[in-house]
KEMI-100536 format. One line per 2 residues: number of its first residue (from 0); their letters; for each residue x, y, z of N, C-alpha, C, CB. Coordinates in steps of 0.05 Angstrom, whole numbers, plus 5000, padded with zeros to 4 digits. Glycine has a CB too. Layout:
N
NUM> A> X:Y:Z:X:Y:Z:X:Y:Z:X:Y:Z; ...
END
This chain:
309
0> XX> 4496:3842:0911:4512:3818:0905:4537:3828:0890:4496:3798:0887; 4565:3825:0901:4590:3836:0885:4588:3818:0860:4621:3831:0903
2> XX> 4622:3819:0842:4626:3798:0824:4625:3779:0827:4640:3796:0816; 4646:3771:0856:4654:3746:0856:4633:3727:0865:4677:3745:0872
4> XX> 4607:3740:0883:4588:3724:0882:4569:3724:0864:4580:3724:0900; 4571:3743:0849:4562:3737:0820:4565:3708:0801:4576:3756:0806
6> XX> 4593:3705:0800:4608:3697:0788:4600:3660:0796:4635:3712:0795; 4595:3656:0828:4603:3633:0827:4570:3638:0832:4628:3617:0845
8> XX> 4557:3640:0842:4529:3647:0832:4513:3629:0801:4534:3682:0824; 4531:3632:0789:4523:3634:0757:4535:3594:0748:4549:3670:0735
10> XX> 4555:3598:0767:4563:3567:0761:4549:3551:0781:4595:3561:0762; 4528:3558:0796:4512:3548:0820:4519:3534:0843:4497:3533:0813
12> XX> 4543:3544:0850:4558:3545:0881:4557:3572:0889:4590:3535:0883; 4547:3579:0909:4559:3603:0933:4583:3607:0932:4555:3597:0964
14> XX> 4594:3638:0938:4618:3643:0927:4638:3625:0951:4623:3678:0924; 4624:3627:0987:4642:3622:1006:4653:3590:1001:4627:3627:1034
16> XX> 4630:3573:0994:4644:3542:0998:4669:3549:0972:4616:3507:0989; 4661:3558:0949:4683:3557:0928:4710:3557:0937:4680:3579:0910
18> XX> 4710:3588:0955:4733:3601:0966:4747:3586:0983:4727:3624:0978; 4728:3565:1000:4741:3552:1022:4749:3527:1007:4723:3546:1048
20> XX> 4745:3508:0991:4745:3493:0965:4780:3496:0961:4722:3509:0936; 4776:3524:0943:4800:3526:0934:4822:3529:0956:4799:3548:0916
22> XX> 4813:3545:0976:4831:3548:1000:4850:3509:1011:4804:3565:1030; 4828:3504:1009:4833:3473:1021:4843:3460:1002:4809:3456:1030
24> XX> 4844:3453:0983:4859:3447:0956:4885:3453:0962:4850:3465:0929; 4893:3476:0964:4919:3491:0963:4936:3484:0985:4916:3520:0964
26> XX> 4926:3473:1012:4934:3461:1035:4941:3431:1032:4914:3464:1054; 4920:3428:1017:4929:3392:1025:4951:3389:0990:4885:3359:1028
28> XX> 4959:3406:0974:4972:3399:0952:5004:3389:0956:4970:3422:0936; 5004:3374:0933:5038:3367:0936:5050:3385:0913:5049:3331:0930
30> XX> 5073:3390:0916:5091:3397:0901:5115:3384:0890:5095:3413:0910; 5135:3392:0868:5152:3382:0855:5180:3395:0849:5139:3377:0837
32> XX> 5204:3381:0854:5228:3402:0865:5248:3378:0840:5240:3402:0913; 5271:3385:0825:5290:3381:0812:5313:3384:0824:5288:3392:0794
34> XX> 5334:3376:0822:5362:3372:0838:5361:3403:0842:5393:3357:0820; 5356:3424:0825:5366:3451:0822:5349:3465:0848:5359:3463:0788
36> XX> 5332:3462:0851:5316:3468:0861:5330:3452:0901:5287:3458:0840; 5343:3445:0903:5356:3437:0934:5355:3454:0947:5382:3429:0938
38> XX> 5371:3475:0935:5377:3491:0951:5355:3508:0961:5395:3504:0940; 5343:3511:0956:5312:3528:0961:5290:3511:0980:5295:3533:0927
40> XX> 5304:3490:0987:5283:3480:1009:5288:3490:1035:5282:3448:1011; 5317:3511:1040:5313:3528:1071:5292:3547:1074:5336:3546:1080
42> XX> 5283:3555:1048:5273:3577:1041:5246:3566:1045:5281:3588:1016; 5237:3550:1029:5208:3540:1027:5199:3533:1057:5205:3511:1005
44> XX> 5208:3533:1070:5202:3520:1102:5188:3542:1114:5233:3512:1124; 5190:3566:1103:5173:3593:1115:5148:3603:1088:5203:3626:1120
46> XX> 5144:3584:1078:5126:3581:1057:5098:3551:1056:5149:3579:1031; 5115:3529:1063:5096:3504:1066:5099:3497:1082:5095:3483:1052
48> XX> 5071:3483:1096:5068:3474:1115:5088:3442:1119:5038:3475:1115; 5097:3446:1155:5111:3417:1154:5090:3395:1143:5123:3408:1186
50> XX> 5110:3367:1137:5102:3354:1132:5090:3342:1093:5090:3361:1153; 5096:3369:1079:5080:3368:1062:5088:3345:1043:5078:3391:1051
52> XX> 5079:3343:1026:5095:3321:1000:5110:3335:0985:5075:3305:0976; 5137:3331:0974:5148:3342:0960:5157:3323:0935:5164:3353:0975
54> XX> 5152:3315:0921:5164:3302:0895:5188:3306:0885:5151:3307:0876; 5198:3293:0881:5233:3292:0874:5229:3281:0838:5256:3261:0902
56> XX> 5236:3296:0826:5238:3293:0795:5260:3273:0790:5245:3321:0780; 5264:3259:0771:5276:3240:0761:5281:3260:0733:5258:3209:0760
58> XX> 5311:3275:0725:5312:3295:0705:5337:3274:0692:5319:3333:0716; 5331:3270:0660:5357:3261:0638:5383:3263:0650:5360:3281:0610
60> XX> 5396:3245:0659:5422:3248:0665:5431:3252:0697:5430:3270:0647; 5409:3247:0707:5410:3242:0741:5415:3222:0744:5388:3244:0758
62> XX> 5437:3212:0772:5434:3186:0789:5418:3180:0808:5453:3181:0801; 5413:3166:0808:5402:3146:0836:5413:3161:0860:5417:3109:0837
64> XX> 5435:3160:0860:5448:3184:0883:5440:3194:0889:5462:3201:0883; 5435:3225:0863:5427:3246:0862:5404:3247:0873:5428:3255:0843
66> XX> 5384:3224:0869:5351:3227:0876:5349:3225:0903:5331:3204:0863; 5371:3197:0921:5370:3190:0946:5379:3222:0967:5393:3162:0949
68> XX> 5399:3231:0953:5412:3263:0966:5387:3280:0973:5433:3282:0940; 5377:3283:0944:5352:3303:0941:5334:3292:0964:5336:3302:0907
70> XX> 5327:3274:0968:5302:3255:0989:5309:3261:1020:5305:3214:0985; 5339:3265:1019:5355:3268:1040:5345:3293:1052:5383:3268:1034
72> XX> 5351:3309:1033:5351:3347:1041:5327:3353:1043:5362:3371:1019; 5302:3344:1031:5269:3336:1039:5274:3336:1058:5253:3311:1032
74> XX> 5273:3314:1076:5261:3292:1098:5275:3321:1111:5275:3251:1104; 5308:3329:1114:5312:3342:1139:5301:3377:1133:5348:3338:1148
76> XX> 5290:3378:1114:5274:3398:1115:5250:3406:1127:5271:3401:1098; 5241:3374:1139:5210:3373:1142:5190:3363:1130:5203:3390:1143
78> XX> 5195:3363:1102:5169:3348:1087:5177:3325:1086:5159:3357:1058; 5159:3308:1066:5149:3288:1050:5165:3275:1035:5133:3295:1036
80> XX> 5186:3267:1029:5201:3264:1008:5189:3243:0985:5227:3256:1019; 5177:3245:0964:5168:3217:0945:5182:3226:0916:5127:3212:0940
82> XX> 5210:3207:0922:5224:3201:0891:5209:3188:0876:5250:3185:0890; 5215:3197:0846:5210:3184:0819:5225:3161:0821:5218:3201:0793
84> XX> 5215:3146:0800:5228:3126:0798:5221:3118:0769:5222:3107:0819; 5230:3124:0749:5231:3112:0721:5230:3080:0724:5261:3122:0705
86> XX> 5219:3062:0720:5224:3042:0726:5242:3034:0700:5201:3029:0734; 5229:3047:0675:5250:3034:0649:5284:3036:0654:5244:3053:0617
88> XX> 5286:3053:0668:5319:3056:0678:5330:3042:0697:5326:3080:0687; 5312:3023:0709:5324:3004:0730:5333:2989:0722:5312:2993:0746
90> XX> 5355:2985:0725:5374:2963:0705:5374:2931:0715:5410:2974:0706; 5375:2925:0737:5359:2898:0747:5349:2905:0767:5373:2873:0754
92> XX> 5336:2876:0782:5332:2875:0806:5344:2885:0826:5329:2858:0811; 5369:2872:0834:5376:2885:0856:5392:2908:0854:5387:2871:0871
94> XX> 5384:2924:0833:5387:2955:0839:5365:2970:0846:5397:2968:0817; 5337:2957:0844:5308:2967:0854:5309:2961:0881:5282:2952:0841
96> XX> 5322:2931:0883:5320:2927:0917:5340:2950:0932:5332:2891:0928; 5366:2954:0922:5379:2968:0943:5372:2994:0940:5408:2964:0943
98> XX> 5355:3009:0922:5349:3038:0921:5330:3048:0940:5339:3046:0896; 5305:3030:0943:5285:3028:0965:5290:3010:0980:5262:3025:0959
100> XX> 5314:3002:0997:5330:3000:1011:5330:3029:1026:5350:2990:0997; 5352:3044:1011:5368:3063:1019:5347:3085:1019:5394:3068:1001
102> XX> 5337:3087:0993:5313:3109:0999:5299:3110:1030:5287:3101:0979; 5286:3091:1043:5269:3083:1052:5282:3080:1085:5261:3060:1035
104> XX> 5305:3079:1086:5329:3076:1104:5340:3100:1111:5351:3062:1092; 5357:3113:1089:5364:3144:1100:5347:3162:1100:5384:3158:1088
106> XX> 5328:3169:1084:5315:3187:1078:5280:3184:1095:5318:3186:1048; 5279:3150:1105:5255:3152:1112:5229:3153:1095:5256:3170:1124
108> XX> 5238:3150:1069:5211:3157:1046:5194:3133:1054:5220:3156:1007; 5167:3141:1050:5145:3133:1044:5126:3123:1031:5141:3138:1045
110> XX> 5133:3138:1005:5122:3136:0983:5137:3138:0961:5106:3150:0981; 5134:3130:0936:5154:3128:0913:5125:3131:0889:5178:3094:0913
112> XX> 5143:3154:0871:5120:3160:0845:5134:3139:0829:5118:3196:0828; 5121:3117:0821:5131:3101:0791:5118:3105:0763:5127:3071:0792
114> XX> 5137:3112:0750:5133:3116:0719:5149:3098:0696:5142:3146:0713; 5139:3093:0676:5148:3076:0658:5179:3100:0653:5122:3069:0628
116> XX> 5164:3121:0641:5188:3138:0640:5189:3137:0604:5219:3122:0661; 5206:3158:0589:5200:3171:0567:5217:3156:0548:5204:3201:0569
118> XX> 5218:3127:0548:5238:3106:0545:5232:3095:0528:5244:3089:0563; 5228:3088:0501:5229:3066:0486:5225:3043:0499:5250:3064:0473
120> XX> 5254:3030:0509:5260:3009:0517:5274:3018:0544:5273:2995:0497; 5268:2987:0558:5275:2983:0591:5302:2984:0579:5264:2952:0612
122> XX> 5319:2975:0600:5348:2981:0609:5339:2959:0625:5362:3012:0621; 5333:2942:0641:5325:2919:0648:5298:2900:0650:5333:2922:0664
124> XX> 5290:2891:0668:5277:2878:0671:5245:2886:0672:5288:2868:0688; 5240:2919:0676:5216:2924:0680:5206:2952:0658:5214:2929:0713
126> XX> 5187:2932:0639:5186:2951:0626:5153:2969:0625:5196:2939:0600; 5143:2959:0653:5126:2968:0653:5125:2973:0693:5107:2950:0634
128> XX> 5102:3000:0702:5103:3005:0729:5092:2980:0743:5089:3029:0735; 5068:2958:0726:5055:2941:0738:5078:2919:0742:5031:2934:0722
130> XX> 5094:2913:0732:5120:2896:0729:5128:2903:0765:5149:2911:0698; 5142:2930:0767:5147:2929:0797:5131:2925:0811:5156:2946:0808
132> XX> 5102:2933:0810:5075:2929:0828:5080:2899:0835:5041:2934:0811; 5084:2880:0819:5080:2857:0818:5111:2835:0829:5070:2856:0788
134> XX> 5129:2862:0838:5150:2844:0840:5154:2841:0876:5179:2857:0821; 5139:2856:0887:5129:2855:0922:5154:2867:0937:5122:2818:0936
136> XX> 5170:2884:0920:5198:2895:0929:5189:2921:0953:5219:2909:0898; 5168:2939:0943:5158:2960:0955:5156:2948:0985:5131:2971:0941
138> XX> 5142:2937:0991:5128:2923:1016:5151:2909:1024:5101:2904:1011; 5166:2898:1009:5194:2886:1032:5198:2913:1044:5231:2870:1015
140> XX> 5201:2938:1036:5214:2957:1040:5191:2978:1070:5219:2971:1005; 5173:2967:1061:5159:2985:1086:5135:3008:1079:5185:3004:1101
142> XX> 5136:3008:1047:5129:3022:1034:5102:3019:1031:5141:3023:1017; 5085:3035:1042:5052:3032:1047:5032:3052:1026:5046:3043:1082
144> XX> 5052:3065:1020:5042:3087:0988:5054:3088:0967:5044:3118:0990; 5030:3086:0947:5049:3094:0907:5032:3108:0900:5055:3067:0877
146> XX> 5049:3128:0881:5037:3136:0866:5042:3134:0836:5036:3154:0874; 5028:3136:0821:5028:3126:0789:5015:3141:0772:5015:3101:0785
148> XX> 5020:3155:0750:5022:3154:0725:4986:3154:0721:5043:3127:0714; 4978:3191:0714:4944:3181:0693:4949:3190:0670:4909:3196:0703
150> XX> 4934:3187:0656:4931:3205:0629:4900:3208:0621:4947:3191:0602; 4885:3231:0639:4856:3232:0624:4848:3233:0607:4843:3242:0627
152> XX> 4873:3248:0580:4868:3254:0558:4886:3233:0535:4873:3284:0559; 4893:3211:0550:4910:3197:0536:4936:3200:0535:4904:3198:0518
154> XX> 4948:3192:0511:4976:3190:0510:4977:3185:0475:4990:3163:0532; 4996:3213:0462:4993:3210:0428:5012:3178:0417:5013:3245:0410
156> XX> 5027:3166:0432:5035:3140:0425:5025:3118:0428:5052:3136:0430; 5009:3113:0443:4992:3090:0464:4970:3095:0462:4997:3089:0493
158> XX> 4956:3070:0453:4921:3067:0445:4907:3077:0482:4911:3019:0431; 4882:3083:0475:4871:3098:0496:4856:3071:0508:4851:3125:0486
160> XX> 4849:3056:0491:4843:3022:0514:4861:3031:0527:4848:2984:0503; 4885:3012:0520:4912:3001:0534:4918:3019:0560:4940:3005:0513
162> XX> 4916:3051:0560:4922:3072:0570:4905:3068:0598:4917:3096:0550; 4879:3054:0588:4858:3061:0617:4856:3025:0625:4816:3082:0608
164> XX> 4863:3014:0611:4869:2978:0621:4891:2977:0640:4880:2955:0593; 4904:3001:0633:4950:2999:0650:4933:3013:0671:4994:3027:0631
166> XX> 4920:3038:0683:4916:3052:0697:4891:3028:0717:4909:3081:0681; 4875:3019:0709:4865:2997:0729:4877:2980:0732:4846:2985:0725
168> XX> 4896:2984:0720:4909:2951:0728:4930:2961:0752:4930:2932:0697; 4945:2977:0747:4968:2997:0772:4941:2999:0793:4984:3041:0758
170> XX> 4918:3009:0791:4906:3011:0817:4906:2987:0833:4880:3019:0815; 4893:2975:0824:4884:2936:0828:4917:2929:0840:4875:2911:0784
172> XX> 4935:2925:0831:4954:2910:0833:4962:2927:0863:4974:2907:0805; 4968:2955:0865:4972:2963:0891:4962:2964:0908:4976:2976:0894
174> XX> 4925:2958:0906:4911:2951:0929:4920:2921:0934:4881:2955:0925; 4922:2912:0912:4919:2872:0917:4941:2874:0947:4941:2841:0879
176> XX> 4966:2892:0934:4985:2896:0955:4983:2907:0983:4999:2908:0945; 4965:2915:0988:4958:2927:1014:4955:2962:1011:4983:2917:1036
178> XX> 4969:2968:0993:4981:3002:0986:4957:3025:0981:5000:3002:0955; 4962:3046:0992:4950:3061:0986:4957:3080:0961:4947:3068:1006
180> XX> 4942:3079:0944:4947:3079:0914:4933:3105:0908:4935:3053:0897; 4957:3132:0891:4952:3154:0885:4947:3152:0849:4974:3172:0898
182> XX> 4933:3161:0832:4941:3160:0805:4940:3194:0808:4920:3140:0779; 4965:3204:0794:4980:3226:0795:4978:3236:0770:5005:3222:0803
184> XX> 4961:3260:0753:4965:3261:0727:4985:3277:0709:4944:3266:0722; 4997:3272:0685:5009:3290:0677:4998:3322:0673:5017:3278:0656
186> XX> 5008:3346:0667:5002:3364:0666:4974:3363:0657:5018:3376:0656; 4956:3373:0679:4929:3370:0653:4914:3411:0656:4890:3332:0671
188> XX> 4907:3424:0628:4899:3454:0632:4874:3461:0637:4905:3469:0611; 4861:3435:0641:4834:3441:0639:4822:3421:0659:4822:3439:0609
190> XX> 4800:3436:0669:4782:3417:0694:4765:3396:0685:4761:3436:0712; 4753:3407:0658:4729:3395:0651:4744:3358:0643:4711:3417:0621
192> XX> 4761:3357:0623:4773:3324:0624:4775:3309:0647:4800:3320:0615; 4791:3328:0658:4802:3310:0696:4774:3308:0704:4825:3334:0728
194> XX> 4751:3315:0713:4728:3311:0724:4714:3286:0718:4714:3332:0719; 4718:3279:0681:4700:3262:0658:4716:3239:0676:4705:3266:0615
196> XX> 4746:3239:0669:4765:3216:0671:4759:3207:0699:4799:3224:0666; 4753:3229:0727:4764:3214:0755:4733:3198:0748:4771:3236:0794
198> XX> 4714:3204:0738:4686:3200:0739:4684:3166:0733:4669:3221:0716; 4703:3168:0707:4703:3148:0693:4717:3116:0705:4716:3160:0670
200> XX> 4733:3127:0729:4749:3111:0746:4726:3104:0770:4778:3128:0758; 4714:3121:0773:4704:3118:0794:4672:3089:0789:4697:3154:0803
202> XX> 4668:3098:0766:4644:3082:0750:4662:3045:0747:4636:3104:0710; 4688:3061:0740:4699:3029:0735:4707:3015:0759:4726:3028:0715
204> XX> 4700:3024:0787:4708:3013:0811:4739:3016:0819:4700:2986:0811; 4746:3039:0815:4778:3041:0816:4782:3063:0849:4792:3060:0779
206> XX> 4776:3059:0868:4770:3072:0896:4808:3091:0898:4761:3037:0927; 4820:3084:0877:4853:3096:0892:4835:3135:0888:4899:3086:0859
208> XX> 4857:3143:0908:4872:3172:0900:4870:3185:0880:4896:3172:0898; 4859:3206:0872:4861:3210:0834:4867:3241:0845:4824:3204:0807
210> XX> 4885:3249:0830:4901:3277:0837:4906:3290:0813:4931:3273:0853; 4908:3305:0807:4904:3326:0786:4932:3339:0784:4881:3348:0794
212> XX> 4957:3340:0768:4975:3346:0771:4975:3373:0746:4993:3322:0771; 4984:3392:0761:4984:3427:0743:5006:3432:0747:4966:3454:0753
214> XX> 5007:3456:0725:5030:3477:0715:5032:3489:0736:5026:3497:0693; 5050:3499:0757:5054:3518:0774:5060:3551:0757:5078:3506:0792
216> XX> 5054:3567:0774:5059:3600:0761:5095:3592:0748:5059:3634:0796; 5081:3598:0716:5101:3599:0694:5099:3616:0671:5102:3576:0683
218> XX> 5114:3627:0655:5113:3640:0631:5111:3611:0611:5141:3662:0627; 5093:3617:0587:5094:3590:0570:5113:3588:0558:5076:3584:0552
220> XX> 5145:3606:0549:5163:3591:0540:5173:3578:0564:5182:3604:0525; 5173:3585:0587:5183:3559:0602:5175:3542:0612:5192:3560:0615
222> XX> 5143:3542:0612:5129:3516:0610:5142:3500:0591:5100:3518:0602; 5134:3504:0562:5143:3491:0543:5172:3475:0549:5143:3511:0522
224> XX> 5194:3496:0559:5218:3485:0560:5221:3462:0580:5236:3505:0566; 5218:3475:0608:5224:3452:0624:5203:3423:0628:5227:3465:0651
226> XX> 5177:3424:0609:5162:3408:0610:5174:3385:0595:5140:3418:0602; 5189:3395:0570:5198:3376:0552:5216:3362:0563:5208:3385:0530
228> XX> 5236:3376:0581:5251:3363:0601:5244:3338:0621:5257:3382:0614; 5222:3344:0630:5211:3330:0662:5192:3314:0645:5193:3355:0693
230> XX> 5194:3316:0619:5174:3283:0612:5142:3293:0608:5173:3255:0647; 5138:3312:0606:5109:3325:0607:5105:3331:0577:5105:3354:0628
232> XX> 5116:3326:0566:5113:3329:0530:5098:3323:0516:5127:3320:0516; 5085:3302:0526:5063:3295:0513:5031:3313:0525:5063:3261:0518
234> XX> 5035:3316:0549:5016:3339:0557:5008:3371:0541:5026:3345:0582; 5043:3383:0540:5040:3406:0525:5036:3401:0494:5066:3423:0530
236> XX> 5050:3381:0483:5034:3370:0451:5008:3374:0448:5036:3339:0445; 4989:3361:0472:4965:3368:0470:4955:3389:0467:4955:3362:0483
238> XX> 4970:3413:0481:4967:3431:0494:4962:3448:0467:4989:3437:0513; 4982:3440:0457:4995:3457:0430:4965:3452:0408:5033:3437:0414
240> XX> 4950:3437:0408:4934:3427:0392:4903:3437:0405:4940:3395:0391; 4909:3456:0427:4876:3468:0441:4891:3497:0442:4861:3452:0483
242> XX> 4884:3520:0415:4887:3550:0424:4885:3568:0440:4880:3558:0418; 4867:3553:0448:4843:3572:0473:4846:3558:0505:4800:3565:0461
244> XX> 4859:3541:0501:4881:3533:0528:4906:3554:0524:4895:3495:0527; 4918:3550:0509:4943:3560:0516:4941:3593:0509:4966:3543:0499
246> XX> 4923:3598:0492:4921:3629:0504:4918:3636:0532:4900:3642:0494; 4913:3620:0549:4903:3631:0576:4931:3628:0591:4876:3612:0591
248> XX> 4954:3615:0582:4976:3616:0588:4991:3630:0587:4983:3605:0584; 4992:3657:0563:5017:3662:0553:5015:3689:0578:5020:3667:0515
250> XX> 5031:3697:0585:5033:3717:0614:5051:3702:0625:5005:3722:0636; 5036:3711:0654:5054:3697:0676:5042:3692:0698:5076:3711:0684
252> XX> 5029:3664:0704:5008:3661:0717:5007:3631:0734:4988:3666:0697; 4989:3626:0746:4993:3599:0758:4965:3580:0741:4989:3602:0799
254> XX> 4951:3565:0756:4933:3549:0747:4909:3559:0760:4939:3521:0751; 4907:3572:0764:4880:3588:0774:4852:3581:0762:4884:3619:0767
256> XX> 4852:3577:0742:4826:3571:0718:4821:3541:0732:4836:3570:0675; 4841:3523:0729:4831:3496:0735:4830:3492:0758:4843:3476:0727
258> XX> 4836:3514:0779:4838:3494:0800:4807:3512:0809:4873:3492:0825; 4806:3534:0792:4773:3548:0811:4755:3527:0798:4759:3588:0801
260> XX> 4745:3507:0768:4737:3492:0767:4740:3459:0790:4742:3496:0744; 4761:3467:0790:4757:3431:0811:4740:3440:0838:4797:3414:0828
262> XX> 4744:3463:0847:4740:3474:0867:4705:3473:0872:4755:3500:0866; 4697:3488:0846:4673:3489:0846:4655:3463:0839:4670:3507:0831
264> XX> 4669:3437:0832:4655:3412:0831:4660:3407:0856:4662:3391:0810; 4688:3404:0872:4676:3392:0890:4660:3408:0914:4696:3377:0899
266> XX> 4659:3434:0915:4633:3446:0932:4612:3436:0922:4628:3478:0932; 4606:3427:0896:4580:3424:0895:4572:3391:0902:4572:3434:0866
268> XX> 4598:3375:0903:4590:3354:0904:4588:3335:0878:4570:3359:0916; 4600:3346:0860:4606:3339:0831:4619:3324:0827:4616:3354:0819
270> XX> 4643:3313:0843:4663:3302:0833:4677:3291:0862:4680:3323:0814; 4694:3269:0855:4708:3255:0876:4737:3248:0879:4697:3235:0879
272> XX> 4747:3268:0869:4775:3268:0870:4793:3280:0892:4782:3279:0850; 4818:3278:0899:4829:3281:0924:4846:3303:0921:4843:3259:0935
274> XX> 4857:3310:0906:4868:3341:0900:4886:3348:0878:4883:3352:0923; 4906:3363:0875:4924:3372:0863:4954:3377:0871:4914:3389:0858
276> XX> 4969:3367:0849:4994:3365:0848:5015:3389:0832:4996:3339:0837; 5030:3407:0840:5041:3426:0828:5066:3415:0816:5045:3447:0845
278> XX> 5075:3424:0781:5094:3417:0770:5109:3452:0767:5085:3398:0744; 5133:3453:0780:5147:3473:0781:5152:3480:0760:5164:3471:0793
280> XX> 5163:3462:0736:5175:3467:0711:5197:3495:0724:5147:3475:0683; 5219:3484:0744:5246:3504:0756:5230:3526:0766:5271:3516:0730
282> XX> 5212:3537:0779:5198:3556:0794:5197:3545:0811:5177:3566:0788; 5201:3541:0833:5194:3521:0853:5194:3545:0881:5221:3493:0854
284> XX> 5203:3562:0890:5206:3579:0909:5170:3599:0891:5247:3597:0910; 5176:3599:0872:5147:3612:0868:5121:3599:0860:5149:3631:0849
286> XX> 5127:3573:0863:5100:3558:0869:5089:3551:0893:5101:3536:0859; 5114:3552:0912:5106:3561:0944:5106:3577:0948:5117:3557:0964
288> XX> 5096:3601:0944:5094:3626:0950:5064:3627:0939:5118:3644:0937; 5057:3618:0914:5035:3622:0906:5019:3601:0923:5036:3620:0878
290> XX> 5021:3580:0930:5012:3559:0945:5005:3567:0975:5033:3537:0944; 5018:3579:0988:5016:3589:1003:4997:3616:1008:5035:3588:1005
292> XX> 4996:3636:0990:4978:3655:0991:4957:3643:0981:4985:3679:0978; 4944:3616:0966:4916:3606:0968:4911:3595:0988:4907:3590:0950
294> XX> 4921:3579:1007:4924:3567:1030:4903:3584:1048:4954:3565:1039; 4929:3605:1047:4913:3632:1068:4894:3651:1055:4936:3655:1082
296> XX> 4882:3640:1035:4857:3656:1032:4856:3685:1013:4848:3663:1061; 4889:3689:1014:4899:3705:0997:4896:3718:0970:4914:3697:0996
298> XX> 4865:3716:0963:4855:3722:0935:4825:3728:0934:4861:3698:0917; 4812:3727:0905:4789:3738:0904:4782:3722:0879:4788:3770:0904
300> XX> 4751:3716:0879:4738:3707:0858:4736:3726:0837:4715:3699:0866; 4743:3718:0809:4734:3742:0792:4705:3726:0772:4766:3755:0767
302> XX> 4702:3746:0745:4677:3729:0740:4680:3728:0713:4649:3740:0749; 4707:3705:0708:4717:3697:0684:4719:3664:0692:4745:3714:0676
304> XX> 4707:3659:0714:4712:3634:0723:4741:3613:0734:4703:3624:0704; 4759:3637:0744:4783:3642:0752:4786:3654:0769:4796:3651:0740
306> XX> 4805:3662:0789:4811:3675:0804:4840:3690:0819:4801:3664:0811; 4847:3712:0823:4864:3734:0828:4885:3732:0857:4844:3760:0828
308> X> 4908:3728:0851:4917:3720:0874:4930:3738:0888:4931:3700:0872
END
């Protein structure tokens, strides 16, 4: 018996389903691109498979433009295009209607991630994602997918009721709508919460999407940096408050630890969640690269409960 089947041996999966687990994970994942990051989608086309999802960031001091452009250079790249959408920055109505309009028009999008966004206060009318759920604008538009906003571990400003009352309620309201409903989480470092939380959705009759959103291969000062940027701040806060998480960070590495745990619940049948979402934090050519060498099998089990890419 080598390590690696040692290894998964000991967590009571066979090493092969693990391997194929994680392999399949890495295929069906979406990823996440920032205006900066445009230019690098000729490049990524010999890295991800067509078709894939690509997330379009909503970064401080972007237009609407900027996001529709970015959706643009997606779509004729081949993937997925699904813009953010801060909803607190929608300044009325019919600037929601003509964005998914145009989104939805030039770019062909599909899907749109909605977030309250890192806002105090709206700038108009919606100060919450259930607010647009509820305003039936998506579906004028054609729009048959959302995705939304989890927090398994909470949120340090917002009571943890409220936190999992908003999160059934965004499910509920986008099925009421016909939609096929993703909840998308902020950065999370560890498997074992995301597993408790999809568990906990699943017990409360909440049937959407539950996706696991990770650090892509980063050094932790630039986790730290561009996280604070892209709204993930409250994730690394946490972060900052578990040692023995973020020691496993400091290098230069991808998410390997959590994603060999998801991997190994769902070989075993543990868990019922639909996959994982990569946050570039400005790496983005080397989170397809890394994405791609798990895809193809490109690694090895070690017997730290992680794995070597």
């Amino acid at each position: 018996m080598n390590q690696r089947t040692q290894s998964a041996a000991a967590a009571g999966v066979p090493a092969a389903p693990v391997e194929q687990a994680i392999a399949q994970l890495a295929r069906d994942a979406s990823i996440e691109i920032n205006l900066q990051d445009v230019k690098h989608l000729e490049a990524s086309r010999a890295l991800l498979a067509p078709g894939t999802r690509v997330f379009v960031s909503f970064l401080p001091k972007q237009s609407w433009q900027d996001t529709q452009g970015a959706c643009r250079a997606v779509r004729a790249a081949g993937f997925e295009p699904v813009p953010h959408i801060p909803v607190r920055l929608v300044a009325d109505e019919a600037t929601l209607d003509r964005n998914l309009g145009e989104m939805a028009g030039d770019a062909r999008v599909q899907e749109v991630l909605l977030i309250a966004g890192d806002y105090a206060q709206s700038t108009g009318p919606y100060a919450t994602v259930s607010d647009v759920l509820r305003s039936g604008l998506l579906g004028k538009h054609g729009l048959k997918k959302v995705s939304v906003a989890g927090h398994p571990e909470g949120h340090p400003q917002v009571a943890l009721q409220e936190i999992r009352r908003a999160e059934r309620e965004k499910a509920a309201l986008g099925a009421a709508a016909g939609m096929d409903v993703a909840l998308v989480t902020q950065v999370v470092f560890e498997h074992a919460p995301f597993l408790q939380w999809a568990a906990e959705l699943r017990a409360n009759g909440v049937r959407s999407r539950i996706v696991a959103g990770l650090a892509g291969p980063a050094s932790l000062t630039t986790l730290f940096k561009f996280a604070m940027r892209c709204g993930a701040g409250a994730s690394v806060r946490a972060l900052g408050a578990r040692p023995t998480s973020m020691m496993k960070l400091i290098g230069d590495r991808g998410p390997e630890d959590v994603v060999r745990g998801l991997a190994e619940a769902r070989a075993a049948g543990r868990s019922d969640f639909s996959g994982f979402h990569l946050f570039c934090f400005g790496g983005f050519l080397r989170a397809c690269e890394w994405l791609q060498k798990v895809a193809g099998g490109r690694f090895t089990l070690d017997d730290k409960g992680s794995f070597n890419v």
